[in-house]
C-alpha positions as CSV (number, residue, x, y, z in Angstrom):
1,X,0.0,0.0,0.0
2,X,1.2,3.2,-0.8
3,X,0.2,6.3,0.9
4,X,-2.0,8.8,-1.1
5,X,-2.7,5.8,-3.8
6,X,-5.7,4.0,-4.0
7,X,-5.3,0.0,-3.5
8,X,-5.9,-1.7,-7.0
9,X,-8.6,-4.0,-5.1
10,X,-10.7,-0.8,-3.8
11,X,-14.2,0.1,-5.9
12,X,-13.7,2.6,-8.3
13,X,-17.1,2.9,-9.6
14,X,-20.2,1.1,-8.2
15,X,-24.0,1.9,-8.1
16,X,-26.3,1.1,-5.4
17,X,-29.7,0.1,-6.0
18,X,-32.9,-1.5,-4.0
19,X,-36.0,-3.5,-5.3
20,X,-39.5,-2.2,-4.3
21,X,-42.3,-4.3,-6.6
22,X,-39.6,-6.5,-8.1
23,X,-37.8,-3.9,-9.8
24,X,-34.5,-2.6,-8.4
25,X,-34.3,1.0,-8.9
26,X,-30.9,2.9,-8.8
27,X,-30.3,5.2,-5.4
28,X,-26.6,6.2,-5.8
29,X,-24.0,6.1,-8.0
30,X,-20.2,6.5,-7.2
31,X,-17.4,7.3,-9.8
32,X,-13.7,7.9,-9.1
33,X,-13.4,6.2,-5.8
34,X,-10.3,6.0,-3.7
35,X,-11.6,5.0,0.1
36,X,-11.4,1.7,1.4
37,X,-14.9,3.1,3.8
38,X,-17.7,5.0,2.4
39,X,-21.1,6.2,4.0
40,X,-24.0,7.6,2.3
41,X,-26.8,9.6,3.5
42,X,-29.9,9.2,2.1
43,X,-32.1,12.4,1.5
44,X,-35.3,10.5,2.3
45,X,-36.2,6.9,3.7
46,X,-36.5,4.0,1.5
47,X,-38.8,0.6,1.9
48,X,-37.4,-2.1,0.7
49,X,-36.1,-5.9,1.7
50,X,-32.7,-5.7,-1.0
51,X,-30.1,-3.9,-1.3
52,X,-27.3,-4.5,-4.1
53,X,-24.1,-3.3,-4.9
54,X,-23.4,-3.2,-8.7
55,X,-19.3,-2.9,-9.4
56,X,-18.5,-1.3,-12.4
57,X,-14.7,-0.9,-12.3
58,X,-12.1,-1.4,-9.7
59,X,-8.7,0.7,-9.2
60,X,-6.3,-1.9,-11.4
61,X,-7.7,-5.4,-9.8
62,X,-9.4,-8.1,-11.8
63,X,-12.1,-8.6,-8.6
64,X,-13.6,-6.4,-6.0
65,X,-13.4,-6.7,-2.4
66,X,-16.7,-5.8,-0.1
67,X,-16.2,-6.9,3.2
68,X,-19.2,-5.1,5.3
69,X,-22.3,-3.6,4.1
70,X,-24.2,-1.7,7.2
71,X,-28.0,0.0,6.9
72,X,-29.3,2.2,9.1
73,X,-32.2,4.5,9.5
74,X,-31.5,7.6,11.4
């Protein structure tokens, strides 16, 4: 690991998305990523029983790592 460098296994790019009806519908996208821990605030509450992490493009590794996924309502 080098300091001020991203690690080549970190999420570039991902979306987020949840499913309400059976259709997943988008909630955030993410472009340009360097952080090994991200949190998002949503602007207003969601229903929903899934949640789904789309990657779209790593920083130089051939797989993505996700180790934890958290949800919380405020």
């Amino acid at each position: 690991m080098q300091w001020g460098q991203a690690q080549k296994e970190t999420v570039h790019s991902y979306r987020i998305e949840y499913r309400t009806n059976s259709i997943w519908k988008q909630i955030i996208t993410v472009t340009n990523n360097f952080q090994r821990k991200r949190v998002h605030k949503l602007s207003e509450d969601i229903k929903t029983n899934s949640i789904r992490i789309i990657v779209l493009e790593t920083n130089g590794e051939d797989s993505a790592r996700i180790v934890e996924i958290r949800v919380y309502r405020d």
